[in-house]
C-alpha positions as CSV (number, residue, x, y, z in Angstrom):
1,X,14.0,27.5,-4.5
2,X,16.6,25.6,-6.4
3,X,15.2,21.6,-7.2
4,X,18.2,19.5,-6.9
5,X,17.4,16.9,-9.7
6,X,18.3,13.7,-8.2
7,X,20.8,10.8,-9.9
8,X,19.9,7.2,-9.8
9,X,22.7,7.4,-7.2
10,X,21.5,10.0,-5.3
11,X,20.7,9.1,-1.6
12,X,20.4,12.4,0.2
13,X,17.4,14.5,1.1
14,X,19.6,17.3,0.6
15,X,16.6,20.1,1.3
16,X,15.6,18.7,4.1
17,X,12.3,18.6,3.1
18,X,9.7,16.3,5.3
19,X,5.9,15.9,3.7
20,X,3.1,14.4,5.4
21,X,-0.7,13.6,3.9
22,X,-3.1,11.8,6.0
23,X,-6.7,12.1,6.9
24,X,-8.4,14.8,9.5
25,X,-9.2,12.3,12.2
26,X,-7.2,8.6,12.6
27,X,-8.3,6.6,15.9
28,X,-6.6,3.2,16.7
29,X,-7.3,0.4,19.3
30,X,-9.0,-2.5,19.8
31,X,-13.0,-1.8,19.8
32,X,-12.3,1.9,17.9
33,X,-15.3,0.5,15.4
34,X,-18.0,1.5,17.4
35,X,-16.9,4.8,17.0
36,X,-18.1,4.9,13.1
37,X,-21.6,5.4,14.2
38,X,-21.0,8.4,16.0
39,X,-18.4,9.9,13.6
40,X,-20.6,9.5,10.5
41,X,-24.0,10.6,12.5
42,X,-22.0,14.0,12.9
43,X,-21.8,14.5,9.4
44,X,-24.2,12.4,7.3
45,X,-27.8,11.3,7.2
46,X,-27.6,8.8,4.3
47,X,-24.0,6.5,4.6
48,X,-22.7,3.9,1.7
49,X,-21.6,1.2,2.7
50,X,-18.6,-0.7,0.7
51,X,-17.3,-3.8,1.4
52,X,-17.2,-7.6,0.3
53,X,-19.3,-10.3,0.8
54,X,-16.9,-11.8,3.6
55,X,-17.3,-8.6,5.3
56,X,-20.6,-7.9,4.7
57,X,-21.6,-11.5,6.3
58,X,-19.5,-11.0,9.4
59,X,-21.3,-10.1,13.3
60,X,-19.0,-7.3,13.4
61,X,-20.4,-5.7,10.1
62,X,-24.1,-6.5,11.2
63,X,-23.2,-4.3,14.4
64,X,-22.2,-1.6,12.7
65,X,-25.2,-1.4,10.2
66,X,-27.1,-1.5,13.3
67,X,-25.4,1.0,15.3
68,X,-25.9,3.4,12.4
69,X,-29.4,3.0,12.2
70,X,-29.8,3.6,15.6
71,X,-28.3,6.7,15.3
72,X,-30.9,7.6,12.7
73,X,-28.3,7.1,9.7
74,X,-29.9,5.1,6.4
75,X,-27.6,2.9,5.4
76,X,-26.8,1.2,2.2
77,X,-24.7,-1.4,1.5
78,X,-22.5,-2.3,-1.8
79,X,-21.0,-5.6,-0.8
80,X,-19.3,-6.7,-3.9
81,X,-15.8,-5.5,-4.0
82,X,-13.4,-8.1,-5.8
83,X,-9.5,-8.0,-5.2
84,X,-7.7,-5.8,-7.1
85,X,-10.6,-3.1,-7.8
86,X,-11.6,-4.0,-10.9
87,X,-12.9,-0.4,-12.9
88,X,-16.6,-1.9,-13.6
89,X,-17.1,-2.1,-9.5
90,X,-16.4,1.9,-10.0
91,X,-19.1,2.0,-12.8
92,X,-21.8,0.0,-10.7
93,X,-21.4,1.7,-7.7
94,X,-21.8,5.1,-9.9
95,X,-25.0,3.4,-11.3
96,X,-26.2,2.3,-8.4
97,X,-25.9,5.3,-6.1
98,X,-25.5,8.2,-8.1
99,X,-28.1,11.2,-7.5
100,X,-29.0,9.1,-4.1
101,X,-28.2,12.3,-1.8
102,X,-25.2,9.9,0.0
103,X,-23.5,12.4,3.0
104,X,-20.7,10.0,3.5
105,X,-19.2,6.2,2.0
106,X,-17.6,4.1,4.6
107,X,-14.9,1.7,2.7
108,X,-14.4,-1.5,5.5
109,X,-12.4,-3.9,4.2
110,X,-9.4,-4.6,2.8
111,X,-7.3,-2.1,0.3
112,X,-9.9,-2.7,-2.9
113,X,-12.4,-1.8,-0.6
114,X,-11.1,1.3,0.8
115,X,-9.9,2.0,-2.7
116,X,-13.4,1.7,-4.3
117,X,-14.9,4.1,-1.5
118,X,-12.3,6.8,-1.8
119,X,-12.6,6.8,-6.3
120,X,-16.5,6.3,-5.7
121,X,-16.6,9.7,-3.9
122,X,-14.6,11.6,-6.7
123,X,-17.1,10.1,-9.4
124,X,-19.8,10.4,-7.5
125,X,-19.1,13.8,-6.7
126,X,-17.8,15.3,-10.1
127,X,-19.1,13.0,-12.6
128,X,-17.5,11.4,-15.7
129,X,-15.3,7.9,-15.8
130,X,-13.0,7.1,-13.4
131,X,-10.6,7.0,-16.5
132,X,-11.2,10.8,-16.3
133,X,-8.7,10.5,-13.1
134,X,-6.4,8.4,-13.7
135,X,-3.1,10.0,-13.0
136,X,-2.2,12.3,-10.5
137,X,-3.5,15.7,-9.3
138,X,-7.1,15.3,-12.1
139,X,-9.4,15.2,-9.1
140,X,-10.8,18.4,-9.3
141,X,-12.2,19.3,-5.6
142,X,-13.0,17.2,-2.6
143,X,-15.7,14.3,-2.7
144,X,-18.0,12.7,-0.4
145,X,-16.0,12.0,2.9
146,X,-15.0,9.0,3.3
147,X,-14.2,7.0,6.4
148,X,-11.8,4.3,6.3
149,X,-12.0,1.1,7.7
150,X,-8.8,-1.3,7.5
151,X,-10.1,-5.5,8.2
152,X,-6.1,-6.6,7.2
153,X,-2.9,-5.0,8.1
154,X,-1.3,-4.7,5.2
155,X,-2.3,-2.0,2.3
156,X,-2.5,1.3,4.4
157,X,-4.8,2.3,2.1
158,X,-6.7,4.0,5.0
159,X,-4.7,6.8,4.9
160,X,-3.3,7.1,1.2
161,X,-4.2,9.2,-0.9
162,X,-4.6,7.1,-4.0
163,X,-6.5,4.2,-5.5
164,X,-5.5,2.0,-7.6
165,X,-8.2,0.4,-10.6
166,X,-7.7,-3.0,-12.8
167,X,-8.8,-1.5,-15.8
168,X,-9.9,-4.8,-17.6
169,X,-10.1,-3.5,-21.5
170,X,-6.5,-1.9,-20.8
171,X,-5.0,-4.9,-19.3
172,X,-3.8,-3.0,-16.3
173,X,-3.8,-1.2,-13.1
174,X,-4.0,2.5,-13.3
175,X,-3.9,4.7,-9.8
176,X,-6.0,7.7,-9.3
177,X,-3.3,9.9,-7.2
178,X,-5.0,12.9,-5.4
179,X,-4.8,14.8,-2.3
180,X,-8.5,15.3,-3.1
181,X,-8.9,11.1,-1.8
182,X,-7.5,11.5,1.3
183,X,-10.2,10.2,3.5
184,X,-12.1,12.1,5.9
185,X,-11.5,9.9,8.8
186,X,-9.5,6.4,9.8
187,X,-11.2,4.0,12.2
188,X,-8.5,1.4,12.6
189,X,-9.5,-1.4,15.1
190,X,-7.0,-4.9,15.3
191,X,-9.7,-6.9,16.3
192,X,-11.8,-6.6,13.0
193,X,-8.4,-8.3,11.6
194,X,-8.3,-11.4,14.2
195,X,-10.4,-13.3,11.8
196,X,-8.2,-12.9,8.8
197,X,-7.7,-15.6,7.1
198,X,-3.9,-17.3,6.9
199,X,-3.5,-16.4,3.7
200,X,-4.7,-12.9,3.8
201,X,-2.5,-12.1,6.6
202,X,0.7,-13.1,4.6
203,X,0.2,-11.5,1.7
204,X,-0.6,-8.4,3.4
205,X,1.8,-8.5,5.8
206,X,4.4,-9.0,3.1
207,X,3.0,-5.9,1.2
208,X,3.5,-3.5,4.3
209,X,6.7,-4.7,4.7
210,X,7.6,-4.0,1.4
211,X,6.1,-0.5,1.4
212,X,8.1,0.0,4.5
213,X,11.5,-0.7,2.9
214,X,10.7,0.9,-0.5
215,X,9.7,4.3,1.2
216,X,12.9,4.1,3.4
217,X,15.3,2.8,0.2
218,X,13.8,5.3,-2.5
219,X,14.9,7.8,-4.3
220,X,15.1,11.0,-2.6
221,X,14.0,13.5,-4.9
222,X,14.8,17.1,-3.5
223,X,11.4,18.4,-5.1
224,X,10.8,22.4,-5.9
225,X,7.3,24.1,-5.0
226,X,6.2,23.7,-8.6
227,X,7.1,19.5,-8.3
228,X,5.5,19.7,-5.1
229,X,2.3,21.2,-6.5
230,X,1.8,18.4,-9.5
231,X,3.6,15.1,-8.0
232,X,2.1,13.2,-5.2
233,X,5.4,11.6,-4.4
234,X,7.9,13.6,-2.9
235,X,10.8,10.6,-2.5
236,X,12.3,10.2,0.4
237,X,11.8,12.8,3.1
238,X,12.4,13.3,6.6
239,X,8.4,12.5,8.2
240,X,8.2,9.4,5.9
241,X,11.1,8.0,7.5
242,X,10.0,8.6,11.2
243,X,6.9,6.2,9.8
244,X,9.2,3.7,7.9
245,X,11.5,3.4,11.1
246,X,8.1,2.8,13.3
247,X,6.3,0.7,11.1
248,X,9.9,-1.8,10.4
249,X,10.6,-2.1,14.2
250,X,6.9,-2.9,14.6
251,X,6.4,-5.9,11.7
252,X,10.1,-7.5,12.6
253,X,8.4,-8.8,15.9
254,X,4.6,-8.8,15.2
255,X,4.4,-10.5,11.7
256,X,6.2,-13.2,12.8
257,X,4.3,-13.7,16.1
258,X,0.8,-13.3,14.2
259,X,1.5,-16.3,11.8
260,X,2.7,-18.3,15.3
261,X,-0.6,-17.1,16.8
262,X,-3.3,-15.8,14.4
263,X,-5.3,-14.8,17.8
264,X,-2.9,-12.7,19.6
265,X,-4.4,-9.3,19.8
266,X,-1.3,-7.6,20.9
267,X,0.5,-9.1,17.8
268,X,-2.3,-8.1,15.4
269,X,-2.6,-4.5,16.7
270,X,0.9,-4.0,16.3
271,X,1.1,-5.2,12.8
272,X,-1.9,-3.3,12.3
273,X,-0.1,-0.5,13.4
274,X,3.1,-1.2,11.2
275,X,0.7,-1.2,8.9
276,X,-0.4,2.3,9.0
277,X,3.0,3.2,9.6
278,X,3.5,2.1,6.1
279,X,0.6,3.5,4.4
280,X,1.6,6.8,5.9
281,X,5.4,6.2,5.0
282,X,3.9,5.5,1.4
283,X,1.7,8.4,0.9
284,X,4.4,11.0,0.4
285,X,7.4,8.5,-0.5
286,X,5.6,6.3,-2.7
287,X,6.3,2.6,-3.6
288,X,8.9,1.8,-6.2
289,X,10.4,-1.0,-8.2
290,X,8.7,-4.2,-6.7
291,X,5.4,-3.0,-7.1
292,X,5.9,-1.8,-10.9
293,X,7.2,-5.2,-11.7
294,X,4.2,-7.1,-9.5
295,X,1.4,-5.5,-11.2
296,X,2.0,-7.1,-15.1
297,X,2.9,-10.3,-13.4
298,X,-0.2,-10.5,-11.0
299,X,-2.0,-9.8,-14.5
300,X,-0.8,-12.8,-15.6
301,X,-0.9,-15.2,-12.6
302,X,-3.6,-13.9,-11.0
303,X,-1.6,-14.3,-7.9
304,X,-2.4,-12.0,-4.8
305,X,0.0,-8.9,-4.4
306,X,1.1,-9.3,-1.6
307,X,2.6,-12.7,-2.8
308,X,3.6,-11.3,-6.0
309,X,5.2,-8.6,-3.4
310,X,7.0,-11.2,-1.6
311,X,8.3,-13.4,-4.6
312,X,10.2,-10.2,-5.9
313,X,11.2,-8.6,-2.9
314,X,14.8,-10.4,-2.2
315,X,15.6,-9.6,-5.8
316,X,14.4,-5.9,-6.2
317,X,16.6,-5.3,-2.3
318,X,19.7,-7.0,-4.1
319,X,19.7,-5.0,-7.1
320,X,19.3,-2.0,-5.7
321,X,21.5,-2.5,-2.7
322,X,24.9,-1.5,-4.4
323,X,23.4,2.4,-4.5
324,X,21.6,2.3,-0.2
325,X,23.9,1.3,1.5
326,X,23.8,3.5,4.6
327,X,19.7,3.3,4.2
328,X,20.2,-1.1,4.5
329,X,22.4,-0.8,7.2
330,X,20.3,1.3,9.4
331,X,17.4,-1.2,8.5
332,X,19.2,-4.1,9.8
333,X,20.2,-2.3,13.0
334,X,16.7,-1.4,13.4
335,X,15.8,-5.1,13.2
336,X,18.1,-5.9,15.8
337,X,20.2,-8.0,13.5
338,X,23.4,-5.7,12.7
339,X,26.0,-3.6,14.5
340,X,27.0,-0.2,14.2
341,X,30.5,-1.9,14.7
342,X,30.4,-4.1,11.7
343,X,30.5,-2.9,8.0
344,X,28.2,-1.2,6.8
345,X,27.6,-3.8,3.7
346,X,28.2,-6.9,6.1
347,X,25.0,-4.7,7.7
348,X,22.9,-4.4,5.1
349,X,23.2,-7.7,4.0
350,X,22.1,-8.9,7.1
351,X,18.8,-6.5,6.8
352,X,17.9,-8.1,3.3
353,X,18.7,-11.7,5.3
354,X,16.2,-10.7,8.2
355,X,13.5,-9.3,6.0
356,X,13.9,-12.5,3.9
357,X,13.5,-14.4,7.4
358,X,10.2,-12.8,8.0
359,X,8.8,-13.3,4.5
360,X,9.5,-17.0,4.9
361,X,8.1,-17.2,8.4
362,X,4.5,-15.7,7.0
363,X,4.7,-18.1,4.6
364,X,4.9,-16.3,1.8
365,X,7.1,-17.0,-1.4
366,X,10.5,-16.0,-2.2
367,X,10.9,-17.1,-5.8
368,X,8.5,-16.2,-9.2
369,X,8.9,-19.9,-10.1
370,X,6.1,-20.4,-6.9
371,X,3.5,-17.8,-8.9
372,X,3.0,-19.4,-12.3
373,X,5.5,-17.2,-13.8
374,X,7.1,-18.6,-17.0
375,X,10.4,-17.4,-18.6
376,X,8.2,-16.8,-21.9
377,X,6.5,-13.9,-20.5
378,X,9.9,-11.9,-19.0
379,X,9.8,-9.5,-21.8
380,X,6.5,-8.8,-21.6
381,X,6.7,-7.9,-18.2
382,X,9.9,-6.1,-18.3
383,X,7.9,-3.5,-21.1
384,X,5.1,-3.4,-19.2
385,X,6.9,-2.7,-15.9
386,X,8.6,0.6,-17.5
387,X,5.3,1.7,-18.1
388,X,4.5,2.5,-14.4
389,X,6.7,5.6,-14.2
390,X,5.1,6.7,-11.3
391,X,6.9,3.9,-9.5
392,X,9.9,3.5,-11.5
393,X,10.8,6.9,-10.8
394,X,10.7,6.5,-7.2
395,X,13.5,3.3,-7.8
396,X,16.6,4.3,-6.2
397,X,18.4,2.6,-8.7
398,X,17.8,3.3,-12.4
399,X,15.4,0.0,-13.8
400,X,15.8,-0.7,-17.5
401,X,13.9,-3.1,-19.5
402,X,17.3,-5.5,-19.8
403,X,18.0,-4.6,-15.5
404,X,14.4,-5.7,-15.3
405,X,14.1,-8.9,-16.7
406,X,17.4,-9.5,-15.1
407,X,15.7,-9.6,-11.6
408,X,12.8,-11.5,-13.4
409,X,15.6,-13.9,-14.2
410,X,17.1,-14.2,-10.5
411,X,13.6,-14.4,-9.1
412,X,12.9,-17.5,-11.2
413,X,16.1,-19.4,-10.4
414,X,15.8,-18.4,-6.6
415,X,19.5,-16.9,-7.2
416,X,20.2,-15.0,-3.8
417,X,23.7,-14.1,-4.7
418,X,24.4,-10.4,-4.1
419,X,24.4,-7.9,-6.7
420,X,27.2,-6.3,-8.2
421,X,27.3,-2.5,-9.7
């Protein structure tokens, strides 16, 4: 097979190719947690629990410790998962648990969590540093299973197949990509989200959005069997749209009805299930230019990313809008805001408009002035952006350093004028 090397240009998934990853079992619905206990009884004796300490005080994660136990399952628990994974919660856990016969590692929490459980399985497992893994395809074999257990709707990282570690004496986030951290099962229950807190919810719900539209407006790649073998994103393919499409029509009603009404059930299990969408959307198609720009500017901030997410979002969709077209368009008639009758850029626009809506409604920022950002540091960011070629690569529009601080530039002034090739 021929790989058709795609152009910065390039829209179309001219091989047709569709490429799925996801875990063996995946159950949703409200009250699905009371299935862990059975699930890990059938193929554990000893489970690790990791979580945070907001988890790990909460009713819910008391009844699960105990419906473990009563299904003869030892349990321990590691409850102190920070945001953004930082690499020494990989060494502790390793410390801690290592040569302690674990069968299986439940990650419940949000996407550091989950994270931490599915890079603690590989170490555990086959020894060394995580910084042995960093990368993609270094995982050398399957690990511990892992179930995953989602408390916000936002990362999907219950069904990626990467985790991504602050590396503190590096300065920055490094992902472990391997098929070989695809968890064993997903447990994905709305209600263990109901109790997420305001803030939480917008920042992840900005985050799934994002991963919705960057999986749906990135490059397509046209990969060969040998690509296929040694990249975990494919770009744009056929299965990860069907998820994209889902997850978008999903989030345009639910995110906005969650930050009306925090306890609506129905609104949370649908954005829980957008969510997935988007994790599963992600995990062949992979993020792109927002999130290599977010991750040197959270660095800096210390800002969630999900906000950071947000605050770059309307920029990132302008500047790349001149080269998808078509790919905006159908967004915005997915969102119920454009016409097939209308032009196609009058349709797009209004996609970026909607999206831009929704951000807004959460609550979450739309500029970089909001984060802490200061003009100073553009360059700095800009360099260190380019350094995340696993995203950047995945941009459907070529990023420079110069195209970068550009958007870093617009997102400070606010400037929402539309972008020009």
């Amino acid at each position: 097979m021929t790989s058709t090397i795609a152009s910065p240009m390039h829209t179309a998934n001219d091989l047709g190719i569709g490429l799925l990853r996801q875990p063996s079992m995946v159950l949703f619905g409200p009250g699905q947690r009371r299935q862990i206990a059975p699930v890990v009884k059938g193929i554990a004796e000893r489970v690790l629990m990791i979580t945070d300490s907001r988890m790990a005080a909460s009713a819910e994660f008391t009844q699960i410790v105990e419906a473990l136990q009563q299904q003869g399952v030892s349990v321990s628990v590691y409850d102190g998962t920070e945001p953004d994974l930082p690499r020494r919660h990989v060494v502790d856990v390793v410390e801690r648990f290592g040569g302690s016969s674990i069968g299986a590692i439940v990650g419940i929490g949000g996407g550091s969590c989950m994270d931490l459980a599915k890079v603690a399985s590989a170490v555990l497992t086959h020894g060394g540093d995580v910084r042995d893994y960093y990368g993609q395809f270094l995982v050398p074999g399957p690990g511990i299973p892992v179930i995953t257990v989602p408390t916000t709707g936002g990362t999907g990282a219950e069904v990626t197949c990467i985790s991504v570690v602050f590396d503190e004496e590096q300065g920055m986030k490094v992902g472990v990509a391997s098929p070989h951290l695809e968890a064993y099962a997903a447990i994905v229950d709305p209600e263990l989200t109901l109790t997420c807190p305001p803030g939480l919810t917008a920042a992840s719900g900005a985050d799934a959005l994002s991963h919705l539209i960057e999986s749906f407006t990135g490059r397509a790649k046209n990969p060969d069997a040998d690509q296929l073998a040694t990249t975990l994103y494919a770009g744009k393919n056929l299965l990860a749209d069907v998820y994209a499409r889902n997850g978008l029509a999903l989030l345009n009603d639910s995110l906005p009805a969650v930050a009306a009404d925090p306890t609506n059930l129905d609104a949370r299990s649908n954005t829980l299930f957008g969510a997935y969408c988007a994790g599963m959307a992600i995990n062949t198609a992979g993020t792109a230019g927002a999130h290599a720009i977010q991750s040197p500017i959270g660095n800096l901030t210390h800002t969630p990313h999900g906000f950071g997410i947000s605050a770059l979002l309307p920029y990132v969709m302008r500047y790349n809008l001149p080269t998808r077209v078509p790919e905006f368009a159908e967004i915005g008639r997915i969102l119920g805001v454009a016409n097939a009758s209308d032009p196609e850029e009058t349709q797009a626009r209004a996609a970026i408009d909607r999206i831009e809506v929704i951000l807004e409604t959460l609550g979450a920022p739309l500029d970089l002035r909001t984060l802490g950002l200061q003009p100073a540091d553009f360059g700095f960011v800009a360099k260190q952006a380019m350094l995340a070629t696993r995203l950047t690569a995945n941009n459907p529009r070529e990023l420079t350093v110069e195209s970068v601080t550009s958007i870093l530039e617009r997102g400070y002034d606010g400037d929402r004028s539309w972008w020009q090739l």
